[in-house]
ZARO-378280 format. One record per residue: x, y, z of N, C-alpha, C in turn; residue in three letters. Coordinates in pm, 1 decimal. Layout:
residues N
{node {X,Y,Z},{X,Y,Z},{X,Y,Z},"ALA"}
...
END
This chain:
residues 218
{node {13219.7,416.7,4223.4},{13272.7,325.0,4324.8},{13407.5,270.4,4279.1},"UNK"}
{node {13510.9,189.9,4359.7},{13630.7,137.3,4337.5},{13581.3,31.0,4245.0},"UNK"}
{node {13693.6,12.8,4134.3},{13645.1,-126.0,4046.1},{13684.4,-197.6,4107.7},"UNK"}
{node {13604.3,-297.0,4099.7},{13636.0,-445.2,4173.5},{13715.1,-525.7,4043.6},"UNK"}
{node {13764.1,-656.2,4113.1},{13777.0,-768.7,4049.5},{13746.3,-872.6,4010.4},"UNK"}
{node {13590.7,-886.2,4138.6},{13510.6,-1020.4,4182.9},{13461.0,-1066.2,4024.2},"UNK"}
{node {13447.4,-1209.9,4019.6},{13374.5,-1287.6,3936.4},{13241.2,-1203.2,3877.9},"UNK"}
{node {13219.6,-1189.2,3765.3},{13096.0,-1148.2,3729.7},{12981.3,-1247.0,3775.9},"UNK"}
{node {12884.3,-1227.1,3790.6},{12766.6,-1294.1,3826.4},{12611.9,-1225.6,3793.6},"UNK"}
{node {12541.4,-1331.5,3901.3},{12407.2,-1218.8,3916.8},{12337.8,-1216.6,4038.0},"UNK"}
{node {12442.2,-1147.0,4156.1},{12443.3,-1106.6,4229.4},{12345.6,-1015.0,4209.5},"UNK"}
{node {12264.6,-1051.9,4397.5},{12133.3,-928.9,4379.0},{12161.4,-821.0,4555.1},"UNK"}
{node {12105.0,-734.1,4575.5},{12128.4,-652.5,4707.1},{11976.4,-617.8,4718.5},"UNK"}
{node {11932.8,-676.3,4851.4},{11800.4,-602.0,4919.0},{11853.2,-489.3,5006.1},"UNK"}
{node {11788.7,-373.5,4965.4},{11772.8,-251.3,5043.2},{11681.3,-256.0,5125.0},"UNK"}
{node {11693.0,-291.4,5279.0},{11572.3,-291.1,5354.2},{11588.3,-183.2,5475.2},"UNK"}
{node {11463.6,-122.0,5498.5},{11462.1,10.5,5547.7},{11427.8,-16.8,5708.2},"UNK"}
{node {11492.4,31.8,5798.3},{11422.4,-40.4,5932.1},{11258.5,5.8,5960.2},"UNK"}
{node {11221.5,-92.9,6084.3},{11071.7,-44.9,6127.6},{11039.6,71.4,6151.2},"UNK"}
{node {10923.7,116.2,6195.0},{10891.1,255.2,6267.1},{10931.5,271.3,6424.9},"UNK"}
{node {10969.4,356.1,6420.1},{11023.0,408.0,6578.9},{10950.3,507.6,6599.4},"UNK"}
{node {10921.1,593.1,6767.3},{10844.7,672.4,6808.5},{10898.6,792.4,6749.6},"UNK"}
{node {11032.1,793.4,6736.7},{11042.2,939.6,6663.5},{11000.8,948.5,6525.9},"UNK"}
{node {11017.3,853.0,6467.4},{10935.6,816.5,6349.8},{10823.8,928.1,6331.0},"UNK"}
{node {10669.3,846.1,6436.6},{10628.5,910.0,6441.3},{10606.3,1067.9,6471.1},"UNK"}
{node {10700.8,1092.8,6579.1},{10642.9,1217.0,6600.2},{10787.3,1307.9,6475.6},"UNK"}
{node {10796.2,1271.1,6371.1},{10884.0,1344.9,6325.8},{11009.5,1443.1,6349.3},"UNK"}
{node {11077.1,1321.1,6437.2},{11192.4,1387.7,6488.8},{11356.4,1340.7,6409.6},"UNK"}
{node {11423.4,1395.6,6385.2},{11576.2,1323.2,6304.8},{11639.9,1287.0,6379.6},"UNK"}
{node {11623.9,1135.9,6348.8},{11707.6,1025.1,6430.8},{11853.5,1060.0,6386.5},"UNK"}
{node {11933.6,1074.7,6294.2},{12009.1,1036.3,6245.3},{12090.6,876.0,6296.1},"UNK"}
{node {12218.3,952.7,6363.7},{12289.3,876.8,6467.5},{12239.4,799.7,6626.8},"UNK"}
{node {12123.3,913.4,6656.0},{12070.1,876.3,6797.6},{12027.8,724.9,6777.7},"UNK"}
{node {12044.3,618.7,6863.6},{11987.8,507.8,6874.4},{11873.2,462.0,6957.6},"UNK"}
{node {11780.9,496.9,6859.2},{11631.3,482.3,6879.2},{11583.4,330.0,6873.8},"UNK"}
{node {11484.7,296.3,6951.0},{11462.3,131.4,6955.7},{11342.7,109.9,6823.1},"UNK"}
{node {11328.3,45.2,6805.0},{11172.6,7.3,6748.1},{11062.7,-24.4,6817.1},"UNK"}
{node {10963.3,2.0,6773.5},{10846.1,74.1,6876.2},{10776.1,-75.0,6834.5},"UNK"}
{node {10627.1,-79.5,6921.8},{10544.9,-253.7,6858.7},{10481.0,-193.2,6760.7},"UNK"}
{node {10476.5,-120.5,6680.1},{10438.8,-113.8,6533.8},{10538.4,-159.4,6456.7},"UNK"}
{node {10664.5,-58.2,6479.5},{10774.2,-137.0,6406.7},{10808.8,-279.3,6417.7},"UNK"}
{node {10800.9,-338.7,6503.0},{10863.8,-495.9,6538.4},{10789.0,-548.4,6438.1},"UNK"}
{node {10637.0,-560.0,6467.8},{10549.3,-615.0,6354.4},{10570.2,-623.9,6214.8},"UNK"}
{node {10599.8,-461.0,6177.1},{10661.5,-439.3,6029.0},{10732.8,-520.6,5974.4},"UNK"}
{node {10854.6,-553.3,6091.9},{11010.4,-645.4,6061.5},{10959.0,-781.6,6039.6},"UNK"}
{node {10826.8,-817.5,6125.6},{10826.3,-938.2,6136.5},{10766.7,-953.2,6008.1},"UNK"}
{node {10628.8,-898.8,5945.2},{10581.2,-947.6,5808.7},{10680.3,-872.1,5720.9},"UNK"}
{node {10772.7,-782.7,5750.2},{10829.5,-815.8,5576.2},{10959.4,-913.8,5603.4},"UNK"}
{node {11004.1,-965.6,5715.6},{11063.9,-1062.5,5705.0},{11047.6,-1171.5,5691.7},"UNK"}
{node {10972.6,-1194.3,5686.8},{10852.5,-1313.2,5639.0},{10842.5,-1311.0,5435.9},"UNK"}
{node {10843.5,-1209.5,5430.3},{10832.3,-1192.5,5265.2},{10972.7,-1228.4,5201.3},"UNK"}
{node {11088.3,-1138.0,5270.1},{11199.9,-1160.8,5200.6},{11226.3,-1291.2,5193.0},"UNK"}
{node {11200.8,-1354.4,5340.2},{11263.0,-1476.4,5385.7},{11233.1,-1576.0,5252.7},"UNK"}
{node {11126.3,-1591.0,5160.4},{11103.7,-1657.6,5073.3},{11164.9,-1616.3,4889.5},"UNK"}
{node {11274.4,-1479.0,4908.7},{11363.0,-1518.9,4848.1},{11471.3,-1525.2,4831.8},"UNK"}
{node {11470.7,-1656.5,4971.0},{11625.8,-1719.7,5023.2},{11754.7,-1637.6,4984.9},"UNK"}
{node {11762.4,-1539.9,5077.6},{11881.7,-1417.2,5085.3},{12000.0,-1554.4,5119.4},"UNK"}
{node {12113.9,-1511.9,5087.4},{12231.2,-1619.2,5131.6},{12343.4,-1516.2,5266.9},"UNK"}
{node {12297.5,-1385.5,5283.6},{12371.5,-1340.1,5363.8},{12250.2,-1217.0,5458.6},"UNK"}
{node {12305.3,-1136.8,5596.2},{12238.8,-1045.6,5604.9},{12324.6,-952.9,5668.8},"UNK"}
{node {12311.4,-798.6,5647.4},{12396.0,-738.1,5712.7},{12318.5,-594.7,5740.1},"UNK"}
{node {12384.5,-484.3,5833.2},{12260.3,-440.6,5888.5},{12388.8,-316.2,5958.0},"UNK"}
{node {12297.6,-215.8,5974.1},{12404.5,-115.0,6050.0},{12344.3,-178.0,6218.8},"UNK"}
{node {12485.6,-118.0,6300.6},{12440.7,-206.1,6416.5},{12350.6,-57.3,6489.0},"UNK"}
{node {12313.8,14.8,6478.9},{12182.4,49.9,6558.5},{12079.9,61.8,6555.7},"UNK"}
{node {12026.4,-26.4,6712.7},{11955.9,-87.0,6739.5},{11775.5,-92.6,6668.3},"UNK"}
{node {11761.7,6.1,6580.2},{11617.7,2.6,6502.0},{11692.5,-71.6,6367.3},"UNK"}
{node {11834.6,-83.3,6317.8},{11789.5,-144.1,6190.6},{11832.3,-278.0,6212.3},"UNK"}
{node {11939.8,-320.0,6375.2},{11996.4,-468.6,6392.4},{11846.1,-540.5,6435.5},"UNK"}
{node {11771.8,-513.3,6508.4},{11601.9,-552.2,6513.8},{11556.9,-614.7,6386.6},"UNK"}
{node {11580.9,-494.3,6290.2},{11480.7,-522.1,6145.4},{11562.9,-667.1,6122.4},"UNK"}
{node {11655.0,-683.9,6078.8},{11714.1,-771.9,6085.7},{11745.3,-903.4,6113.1},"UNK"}
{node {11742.4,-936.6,6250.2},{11683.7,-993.1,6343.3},{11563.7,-1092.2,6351.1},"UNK"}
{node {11477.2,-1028.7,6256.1},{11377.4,-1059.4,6221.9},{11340.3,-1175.3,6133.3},"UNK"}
{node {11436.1,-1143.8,6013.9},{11481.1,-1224.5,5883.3},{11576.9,-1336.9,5938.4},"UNK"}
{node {11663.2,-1308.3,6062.7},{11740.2,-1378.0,6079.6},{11680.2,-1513.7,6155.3},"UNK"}
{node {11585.3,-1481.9,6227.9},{11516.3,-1567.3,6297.1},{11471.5,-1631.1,6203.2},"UNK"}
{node {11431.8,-1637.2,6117.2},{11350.7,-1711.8,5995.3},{11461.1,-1756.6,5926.8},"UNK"}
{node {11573.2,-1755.9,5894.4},{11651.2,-1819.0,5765.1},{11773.3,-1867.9,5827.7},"UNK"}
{node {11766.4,-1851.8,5957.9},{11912.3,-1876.8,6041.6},{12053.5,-1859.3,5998.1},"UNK"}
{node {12026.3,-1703.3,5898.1},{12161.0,-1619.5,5904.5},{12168.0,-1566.6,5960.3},"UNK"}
{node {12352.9,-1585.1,6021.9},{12410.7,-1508.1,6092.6},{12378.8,-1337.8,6058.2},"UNK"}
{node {12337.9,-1198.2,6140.5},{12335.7,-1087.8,6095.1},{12498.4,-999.3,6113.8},"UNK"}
{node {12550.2,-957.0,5999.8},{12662.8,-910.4,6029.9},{12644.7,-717.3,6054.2},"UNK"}
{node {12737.5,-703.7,6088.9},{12723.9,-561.9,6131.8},{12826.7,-453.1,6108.8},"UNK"}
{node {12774.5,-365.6,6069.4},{12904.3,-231.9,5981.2},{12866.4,-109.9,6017.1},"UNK"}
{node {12937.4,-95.8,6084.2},{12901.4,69.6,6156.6},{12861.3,146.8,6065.3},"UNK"}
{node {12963.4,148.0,5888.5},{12951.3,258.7,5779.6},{12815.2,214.1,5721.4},"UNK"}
{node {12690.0,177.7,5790.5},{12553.6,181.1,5725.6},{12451.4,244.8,5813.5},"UNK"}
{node {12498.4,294.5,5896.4},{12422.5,375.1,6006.5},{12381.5,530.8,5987.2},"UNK"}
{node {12239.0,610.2,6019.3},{12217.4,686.5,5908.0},{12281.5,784.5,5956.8},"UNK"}
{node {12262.4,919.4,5843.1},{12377.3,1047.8,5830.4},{12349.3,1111.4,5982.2},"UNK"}
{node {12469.5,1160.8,5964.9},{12490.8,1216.2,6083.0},{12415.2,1386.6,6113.6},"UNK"}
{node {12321.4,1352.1,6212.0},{12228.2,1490.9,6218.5},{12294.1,1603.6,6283.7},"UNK"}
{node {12401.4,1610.3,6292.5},{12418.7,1683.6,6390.8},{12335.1,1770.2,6505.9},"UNK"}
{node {12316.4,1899.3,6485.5},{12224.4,1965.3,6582.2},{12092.2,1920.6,6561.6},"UNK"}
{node {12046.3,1881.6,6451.7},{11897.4,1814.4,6410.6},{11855.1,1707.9,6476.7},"UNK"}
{node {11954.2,1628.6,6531.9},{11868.9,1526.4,6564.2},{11809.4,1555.9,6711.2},"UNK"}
{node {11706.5,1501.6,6680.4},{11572.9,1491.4,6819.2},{11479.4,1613.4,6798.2},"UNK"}
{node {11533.4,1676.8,6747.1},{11450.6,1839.5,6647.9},{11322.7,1742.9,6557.0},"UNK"}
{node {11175.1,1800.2,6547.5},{11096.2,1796.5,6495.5},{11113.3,1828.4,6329.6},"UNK"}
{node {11047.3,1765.8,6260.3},{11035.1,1861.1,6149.4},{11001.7,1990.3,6152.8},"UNK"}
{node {10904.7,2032.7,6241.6},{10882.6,2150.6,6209.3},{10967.0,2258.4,6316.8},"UNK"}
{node {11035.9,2205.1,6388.7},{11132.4,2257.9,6497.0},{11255.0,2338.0,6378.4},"UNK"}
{node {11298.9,2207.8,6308.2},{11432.0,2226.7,6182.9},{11390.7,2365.9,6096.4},"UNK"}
{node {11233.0,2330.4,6066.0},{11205.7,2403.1,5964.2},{11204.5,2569.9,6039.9},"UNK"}
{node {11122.9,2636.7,6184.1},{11164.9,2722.4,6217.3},{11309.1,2756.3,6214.1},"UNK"}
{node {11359.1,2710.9,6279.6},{11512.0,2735.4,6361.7},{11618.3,2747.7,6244.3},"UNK"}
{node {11632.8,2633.6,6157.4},{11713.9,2625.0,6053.3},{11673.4,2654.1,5913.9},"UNK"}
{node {11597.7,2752.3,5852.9},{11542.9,2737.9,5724.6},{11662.9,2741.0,5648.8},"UNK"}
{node {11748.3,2836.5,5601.3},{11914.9,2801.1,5518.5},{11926.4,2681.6,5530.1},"UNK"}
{node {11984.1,2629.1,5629.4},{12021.6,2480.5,5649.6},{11933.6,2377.1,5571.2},"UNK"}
{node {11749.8,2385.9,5620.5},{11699.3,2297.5,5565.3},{11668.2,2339.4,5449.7},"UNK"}
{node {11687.4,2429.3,5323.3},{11623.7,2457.6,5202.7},{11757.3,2398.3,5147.5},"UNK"}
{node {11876.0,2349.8,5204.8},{11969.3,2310.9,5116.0},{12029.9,2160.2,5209.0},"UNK"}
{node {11918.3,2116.0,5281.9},{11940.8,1975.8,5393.7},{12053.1,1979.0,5418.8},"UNK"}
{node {12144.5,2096.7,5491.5},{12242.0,2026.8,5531.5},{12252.9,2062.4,5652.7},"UNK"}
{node {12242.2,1972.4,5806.3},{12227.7,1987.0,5936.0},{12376.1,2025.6,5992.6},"UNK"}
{node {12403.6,2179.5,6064.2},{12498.4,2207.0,6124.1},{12583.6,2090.6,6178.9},"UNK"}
{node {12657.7,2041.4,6178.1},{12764.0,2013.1,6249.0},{12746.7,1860.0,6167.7},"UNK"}
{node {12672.8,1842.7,6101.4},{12625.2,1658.0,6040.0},{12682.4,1667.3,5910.3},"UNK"}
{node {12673.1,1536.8,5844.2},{12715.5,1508.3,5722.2},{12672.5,1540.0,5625.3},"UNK"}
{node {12767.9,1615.2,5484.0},{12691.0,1618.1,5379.6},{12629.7,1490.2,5298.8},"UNK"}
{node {12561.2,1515.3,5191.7},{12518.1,1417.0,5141.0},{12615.9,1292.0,5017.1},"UNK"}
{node {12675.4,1395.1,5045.4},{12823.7,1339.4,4959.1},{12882.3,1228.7,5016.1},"UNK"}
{node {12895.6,1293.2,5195.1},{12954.2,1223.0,5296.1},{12909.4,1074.1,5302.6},"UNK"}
{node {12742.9,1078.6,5296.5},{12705.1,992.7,5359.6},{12697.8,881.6,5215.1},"UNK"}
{node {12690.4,922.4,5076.2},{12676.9,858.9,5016.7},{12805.4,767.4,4991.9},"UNK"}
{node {12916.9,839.4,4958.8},{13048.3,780.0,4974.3},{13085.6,650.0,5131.5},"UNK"}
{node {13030.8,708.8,5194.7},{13059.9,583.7,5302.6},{12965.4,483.3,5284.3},"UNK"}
{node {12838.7,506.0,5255.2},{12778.6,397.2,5270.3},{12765.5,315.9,5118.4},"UNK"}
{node {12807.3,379.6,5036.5},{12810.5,274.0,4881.9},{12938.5,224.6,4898.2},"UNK"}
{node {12993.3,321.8,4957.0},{13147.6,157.6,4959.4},{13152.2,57.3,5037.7},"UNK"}
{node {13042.6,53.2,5178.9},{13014.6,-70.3,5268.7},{12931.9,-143.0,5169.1},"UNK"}
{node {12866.1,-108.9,5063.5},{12795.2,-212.5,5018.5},{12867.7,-267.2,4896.1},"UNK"}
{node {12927.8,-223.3,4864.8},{13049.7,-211.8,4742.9},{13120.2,-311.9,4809.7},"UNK"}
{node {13204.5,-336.3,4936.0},{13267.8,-419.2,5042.8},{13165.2,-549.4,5020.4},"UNK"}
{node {13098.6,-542.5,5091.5},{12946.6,-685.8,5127.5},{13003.0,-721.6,4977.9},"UNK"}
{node {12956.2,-636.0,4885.5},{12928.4,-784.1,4719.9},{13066.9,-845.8,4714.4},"UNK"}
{node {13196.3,-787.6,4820.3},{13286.8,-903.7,4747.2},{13269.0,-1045.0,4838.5},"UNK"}
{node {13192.4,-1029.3,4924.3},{13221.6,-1168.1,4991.9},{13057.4,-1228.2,4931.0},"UNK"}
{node {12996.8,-1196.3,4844.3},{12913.3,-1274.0,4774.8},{12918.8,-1393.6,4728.1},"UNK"}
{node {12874.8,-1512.0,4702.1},{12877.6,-1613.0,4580.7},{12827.2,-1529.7,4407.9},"UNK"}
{node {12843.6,-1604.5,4311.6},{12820.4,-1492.2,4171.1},{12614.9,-1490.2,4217.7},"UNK"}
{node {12593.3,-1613.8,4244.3},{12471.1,-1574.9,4244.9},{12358.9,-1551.5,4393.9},"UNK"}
{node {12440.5,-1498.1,4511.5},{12414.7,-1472.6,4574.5},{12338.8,-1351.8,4589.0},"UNK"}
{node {12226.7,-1337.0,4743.6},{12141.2,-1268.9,4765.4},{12193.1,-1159.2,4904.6},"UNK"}
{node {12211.2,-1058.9,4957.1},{12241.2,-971.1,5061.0},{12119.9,-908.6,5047.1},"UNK"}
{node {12062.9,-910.4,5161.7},{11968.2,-807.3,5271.6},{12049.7,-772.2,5384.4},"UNK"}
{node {12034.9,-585.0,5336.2},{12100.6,-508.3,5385.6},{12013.4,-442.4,5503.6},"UNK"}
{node {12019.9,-427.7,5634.1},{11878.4,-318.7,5725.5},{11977.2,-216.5,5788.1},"UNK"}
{node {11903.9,-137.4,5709.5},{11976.6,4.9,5740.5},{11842.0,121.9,5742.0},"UNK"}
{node {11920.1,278.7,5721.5},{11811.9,375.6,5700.1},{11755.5,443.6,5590.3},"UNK"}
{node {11698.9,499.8,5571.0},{11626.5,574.3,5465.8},{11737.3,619.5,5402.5},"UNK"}
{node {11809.7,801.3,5433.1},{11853.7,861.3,5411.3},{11976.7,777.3,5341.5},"UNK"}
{node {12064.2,680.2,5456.2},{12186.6,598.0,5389.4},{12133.0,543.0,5267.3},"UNK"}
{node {12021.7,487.7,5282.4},{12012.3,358.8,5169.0},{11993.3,428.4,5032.4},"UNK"}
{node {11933.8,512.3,5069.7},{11913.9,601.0,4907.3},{12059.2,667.7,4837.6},"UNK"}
{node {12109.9,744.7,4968.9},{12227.8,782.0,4926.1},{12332.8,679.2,4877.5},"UNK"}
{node {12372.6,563.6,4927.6},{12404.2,489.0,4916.2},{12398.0,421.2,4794.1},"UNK"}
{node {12299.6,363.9,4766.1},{12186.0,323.3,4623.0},{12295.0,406.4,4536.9},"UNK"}
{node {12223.7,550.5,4542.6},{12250.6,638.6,4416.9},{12399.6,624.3,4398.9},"UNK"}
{node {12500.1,589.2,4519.9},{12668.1,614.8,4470.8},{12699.9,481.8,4433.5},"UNK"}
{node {12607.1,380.9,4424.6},{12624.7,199.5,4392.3},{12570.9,202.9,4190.7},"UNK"}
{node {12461.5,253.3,4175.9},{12464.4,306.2,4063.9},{12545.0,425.9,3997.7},"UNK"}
{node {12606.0,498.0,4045.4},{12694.5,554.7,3962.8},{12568.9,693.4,3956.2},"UNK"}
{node {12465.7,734.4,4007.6},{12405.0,862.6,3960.1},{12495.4,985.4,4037.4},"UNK"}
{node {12493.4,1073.8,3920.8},{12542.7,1220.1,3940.9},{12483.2,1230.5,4094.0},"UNK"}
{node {12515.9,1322.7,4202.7},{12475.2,1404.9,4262.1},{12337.9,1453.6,4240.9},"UNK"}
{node {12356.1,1572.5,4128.3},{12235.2,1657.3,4111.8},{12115.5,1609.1,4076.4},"UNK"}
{node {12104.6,1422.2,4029.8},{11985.6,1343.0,4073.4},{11968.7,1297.2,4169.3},"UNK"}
{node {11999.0,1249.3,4267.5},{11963.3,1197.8,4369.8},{11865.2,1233.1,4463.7},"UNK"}
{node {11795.1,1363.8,4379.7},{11637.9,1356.7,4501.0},{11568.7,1257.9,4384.7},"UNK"}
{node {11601.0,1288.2,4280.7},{11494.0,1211.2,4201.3},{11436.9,1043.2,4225.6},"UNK"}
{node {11520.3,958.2,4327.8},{11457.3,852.1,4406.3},{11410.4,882.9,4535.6},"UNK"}
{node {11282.5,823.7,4511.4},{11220.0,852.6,4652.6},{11271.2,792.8,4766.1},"UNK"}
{node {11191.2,842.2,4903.0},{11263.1,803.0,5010.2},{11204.2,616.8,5025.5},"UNK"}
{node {11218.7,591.9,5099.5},{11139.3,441.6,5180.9},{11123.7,434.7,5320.9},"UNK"}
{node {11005.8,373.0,5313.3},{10911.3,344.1,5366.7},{10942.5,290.0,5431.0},"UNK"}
{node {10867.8,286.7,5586.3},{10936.1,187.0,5722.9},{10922.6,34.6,5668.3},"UNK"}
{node {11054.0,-18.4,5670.8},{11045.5,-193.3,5632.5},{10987.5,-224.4,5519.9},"UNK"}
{node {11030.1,-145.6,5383.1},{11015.5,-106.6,5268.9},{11167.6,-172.1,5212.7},"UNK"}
{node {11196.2,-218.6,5077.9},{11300.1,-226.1,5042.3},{11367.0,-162.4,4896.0},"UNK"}
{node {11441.9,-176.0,4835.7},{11476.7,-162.6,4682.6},{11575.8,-295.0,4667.9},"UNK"}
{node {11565.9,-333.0,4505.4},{11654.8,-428.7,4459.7},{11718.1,-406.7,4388.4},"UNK"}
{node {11851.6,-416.0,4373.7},{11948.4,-356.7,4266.0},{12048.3,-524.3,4232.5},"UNK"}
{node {11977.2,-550.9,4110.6},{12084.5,-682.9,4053.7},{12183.7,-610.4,3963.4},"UNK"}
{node {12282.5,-769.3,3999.9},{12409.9,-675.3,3914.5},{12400.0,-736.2,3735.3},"UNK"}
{node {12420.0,-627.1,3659.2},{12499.8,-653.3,3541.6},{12591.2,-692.1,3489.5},"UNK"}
{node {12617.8,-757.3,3320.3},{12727.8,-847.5,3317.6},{12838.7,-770.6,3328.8},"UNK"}
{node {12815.2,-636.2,3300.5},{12947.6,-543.9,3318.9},{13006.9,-536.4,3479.2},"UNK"}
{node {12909.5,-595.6,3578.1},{12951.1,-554.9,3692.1},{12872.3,-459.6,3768.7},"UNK"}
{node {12845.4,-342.0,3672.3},{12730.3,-240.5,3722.2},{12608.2,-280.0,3798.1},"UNK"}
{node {12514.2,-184.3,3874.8},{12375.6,-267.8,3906.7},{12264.9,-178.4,3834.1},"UNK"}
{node {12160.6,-250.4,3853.2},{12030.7,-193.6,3778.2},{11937.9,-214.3,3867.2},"UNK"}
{node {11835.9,-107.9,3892.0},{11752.6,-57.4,3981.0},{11647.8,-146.5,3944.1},"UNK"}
{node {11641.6,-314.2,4035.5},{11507.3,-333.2,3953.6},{11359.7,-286.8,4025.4},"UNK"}
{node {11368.5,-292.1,4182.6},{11228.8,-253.1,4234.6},{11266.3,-109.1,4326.2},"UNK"}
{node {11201.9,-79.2,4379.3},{11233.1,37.6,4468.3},{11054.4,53.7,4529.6},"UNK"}
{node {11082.2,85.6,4668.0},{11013.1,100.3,4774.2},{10909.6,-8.3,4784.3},"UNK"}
{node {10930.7,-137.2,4732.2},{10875.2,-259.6,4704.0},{10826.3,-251.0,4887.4},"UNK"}
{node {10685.2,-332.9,4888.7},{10611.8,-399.3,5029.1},{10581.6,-319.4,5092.1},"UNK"}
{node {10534.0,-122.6,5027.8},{10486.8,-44.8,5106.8},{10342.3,-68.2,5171.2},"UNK"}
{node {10395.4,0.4,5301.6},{10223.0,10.9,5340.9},{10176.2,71.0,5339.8},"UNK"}
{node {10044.6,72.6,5369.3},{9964.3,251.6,5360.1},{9952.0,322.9,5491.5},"UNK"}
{node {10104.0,329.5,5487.7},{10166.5,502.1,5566.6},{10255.4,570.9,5510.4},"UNK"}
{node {10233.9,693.2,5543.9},{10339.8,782.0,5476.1},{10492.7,711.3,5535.5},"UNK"}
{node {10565.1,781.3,5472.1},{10719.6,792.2,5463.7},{10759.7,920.3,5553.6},"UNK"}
{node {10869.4,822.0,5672.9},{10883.8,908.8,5764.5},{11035.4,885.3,5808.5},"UNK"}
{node {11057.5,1010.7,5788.7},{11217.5,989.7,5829.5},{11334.5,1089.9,5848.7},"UNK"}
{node {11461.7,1072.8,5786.3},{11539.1,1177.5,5751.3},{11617.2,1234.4,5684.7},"UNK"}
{node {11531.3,1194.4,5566.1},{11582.0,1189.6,5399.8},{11522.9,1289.2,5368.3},"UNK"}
{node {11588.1,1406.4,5284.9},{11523.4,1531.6,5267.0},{11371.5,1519.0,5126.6},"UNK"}
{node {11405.5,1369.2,5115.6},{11286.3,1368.0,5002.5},{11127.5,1343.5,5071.1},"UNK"}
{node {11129.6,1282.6,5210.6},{11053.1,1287.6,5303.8},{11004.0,1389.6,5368.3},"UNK"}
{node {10830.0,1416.3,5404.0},{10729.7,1503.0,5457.4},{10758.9,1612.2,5415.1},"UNK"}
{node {10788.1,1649.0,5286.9},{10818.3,1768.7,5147.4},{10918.6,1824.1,5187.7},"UNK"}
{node {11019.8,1782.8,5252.2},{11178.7,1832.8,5313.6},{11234.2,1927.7,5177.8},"UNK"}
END
């Protein structure tokens, strides 16, 4: 990532994953499409916003479509932060994939999907580079010991994650995906760096559904 200048601190970042949506279920790649949240998902938002809410985030920010500004929404109603909104956290771009089934991708595209990369959509490079520098952006308007809950998607947040820590490429399946309204925590170090402290923290017992190639054995 760009070196910053900001004050060292101990600044923390919630990774929060939006609710379940119907494509969710029926395993279709949202990417870009703006899918609503379904009343399973709302619920989700509402008890894990209920959880975060108790450790008093000082900001919230959220890609603005409409399944992760909801998740959001949620927390916001409870802590009466303003939710801010950044287009560059919205998930990778599916190109021909999206609204395609998993198992639609997996006929039609096997090349494509044995190396996840959806005709006409973003590589993973792509998506990681845009979305670790929106979050790279957010920590400068932090306090040193300020809290950001981020509601975004699977695919971004991981990719994302991995280019905020500094991991190579050729690890980045090695973190798993998350879970609908699931989060990760990454506090920062005195160097500035962050450190992975929880990951897929407040799962429930459902699978992981989405459009992260580490998801439904992608």
């Amino acid at each position: 990532m760009t070196e910053r200048t900001r004050t060292p601190g101990r600044r923390r970042l919630v990774l929060w994953r939006h609710g379940q949506t119907a494509w969710n279920l029926e395993q279709r790649f949202q990417g870009k499409t703006d899918i609503p949240l379904d009343d399973t998902g709302l619920r989700q938002a509402r008890r894990s916003a209920a959880l975060l809410a108790a450790l008093r985030p000082t900001a919230l920010l959220a890609s603005p479509l409409q399944r992760a500004a909801a998740t959001a929404q949620a927390l916001a109603d409870l802590t009466d932060l303003p939710v801010r909104l950044d287009r560059d956290l919205i998930e990778r771009d599916g190109g021909v994939w999206e609204g395609l089934t998993a198992a639609e991708i997996k006929e039609r595209y096997p090349a494509e999907r044995a190396i996840w990369q959806p005709p006409g959509g973003e590589t993973s490079a792509q998506v990681a580079k845009r979305v670790g520098a929106a979050l790279d952006r957010a920590v400068d308007d932090l306090p040193a010991d300020g809290l950001l809950v981020v509601a975004s998607h699977g695919a971004a947040l991981r990719l994302g994650m991995s280019a905020l820590l500094g991991l190579p490429e050729e690890v980045w399946e090695r973190l798993g995906g998350l879970s609908n309204c699931c989060w990760s925590v990454l506090s920062e170090m005195r160097d500035g760096g962050w450190r992975l402290t929880e990951h897929n923290a407040g799962t429930l017992p459902e699978p992981v559904l989405g459009d992260d190639r580490t998801e439904n054995g992608a």
